[in-house]
C-alpha positions, 0 to 999 in steps of 0.5 A: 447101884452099888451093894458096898456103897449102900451098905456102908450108908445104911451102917452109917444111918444105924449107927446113927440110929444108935446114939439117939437110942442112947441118947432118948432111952429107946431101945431096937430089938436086935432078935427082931431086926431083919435086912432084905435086899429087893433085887432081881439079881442072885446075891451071893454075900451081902455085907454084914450089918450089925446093931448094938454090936449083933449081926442083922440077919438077912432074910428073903422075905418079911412081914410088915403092917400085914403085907408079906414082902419077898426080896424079888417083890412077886408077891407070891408068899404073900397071895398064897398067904391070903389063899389061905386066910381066906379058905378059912373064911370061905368055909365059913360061909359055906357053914352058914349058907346051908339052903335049908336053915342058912342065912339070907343072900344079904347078910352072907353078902355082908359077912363076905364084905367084912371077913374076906373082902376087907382081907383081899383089898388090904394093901392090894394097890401094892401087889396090884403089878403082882404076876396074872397067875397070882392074881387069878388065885386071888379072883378065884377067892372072891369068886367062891366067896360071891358064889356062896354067898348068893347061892348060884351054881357052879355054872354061873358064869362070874361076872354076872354073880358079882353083879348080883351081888353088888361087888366090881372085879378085883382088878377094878377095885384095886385101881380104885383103891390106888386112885382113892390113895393117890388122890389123899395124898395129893391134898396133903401139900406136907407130904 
């Protein structure tokens, strides 16, 4: 709950950090060490941090194993960073659905699962609590994408164009992917 008193231990644990590099041979980066502090709150100066004698600087958001994870934890840079990995993708498939030597529904089907949905359901159990506008950007991704890829017509309505094609709302997959987590990690007795 306090800023100093965590500070202070997190100075404490990098220090530490800090003799077992010295200690092991391993070595931190201190360019590629960054600091965030997830609160809702405004921070007006948060407490330096430093490593091998280098300040740490603070940012508001940062990568990590993909994800893009901003200090209030809204997911926004994140969903627009998706947006835009995917409109790349989308277009194409919007090369390779031409309707005179395009390719077949199936295989566009399957180009969708492998280029956009495996990019969509990344970690998507994480932001799943992420705002309804946000995750609107994200339905209207895959909306695109199923619509393209079986060739229906802009008045579809989506629903039924996902179930053509086989695919469940994003909402539904992301509970499923969260349950599938928590049920793998409940067999592990060491976790």
């Amino acid at each position: 709950r306090n800023l100093n008193t965590a500070t202070e231990k997190l100075q404490s644990t990098i220090n530490n950090l800090e003799t077992w590099c010295s200690e092991t041979g391993f070595k931190f980066s201190p360019t590629k060490t960054k600091a965030i502090i997830f609160t809702k709150k405004r921070l007006i100066n948060p407490i330096p941090l430093s490593i091998y004698n280098t300040n740490i600087e603070y940012v508001k958001q940062i990568r990590f194993l993909g994800m893009i994870i901003d200090s209030k934890l809204k997911w926004s840079p994140h969903i627009e960073y998706l947006k835009k990995e995917c409109s790349q993708r989308i277009n194409l498939l919007k090369t390779l659905s031409h309707q005179k030597w395009g390719a077949e529904k199936e295989i566009l089907i399957k180009l969708y699962t492998a280029l956009i949905k495996s990019k969509l359901d990344y970690g998507s159990f994480i932001y799943m609590n992420a705002c309804t506008t946000s995750l609107k950007k994200i339905e209207s991704i895959q909306n695109i994408s199923l619509r393209i890829s079986s060739g229906a017509f802009r008045t579809s309505p989506t629903i039924s164009i996902a179930c053509e094609a086989g695919e469940s709302p994003l909402e539904h997959r992301r509970t499923k992917l969260a349950l599938t987590y928590i049920a793998r990690l409940a067999q592990n007795s060491d976790n």
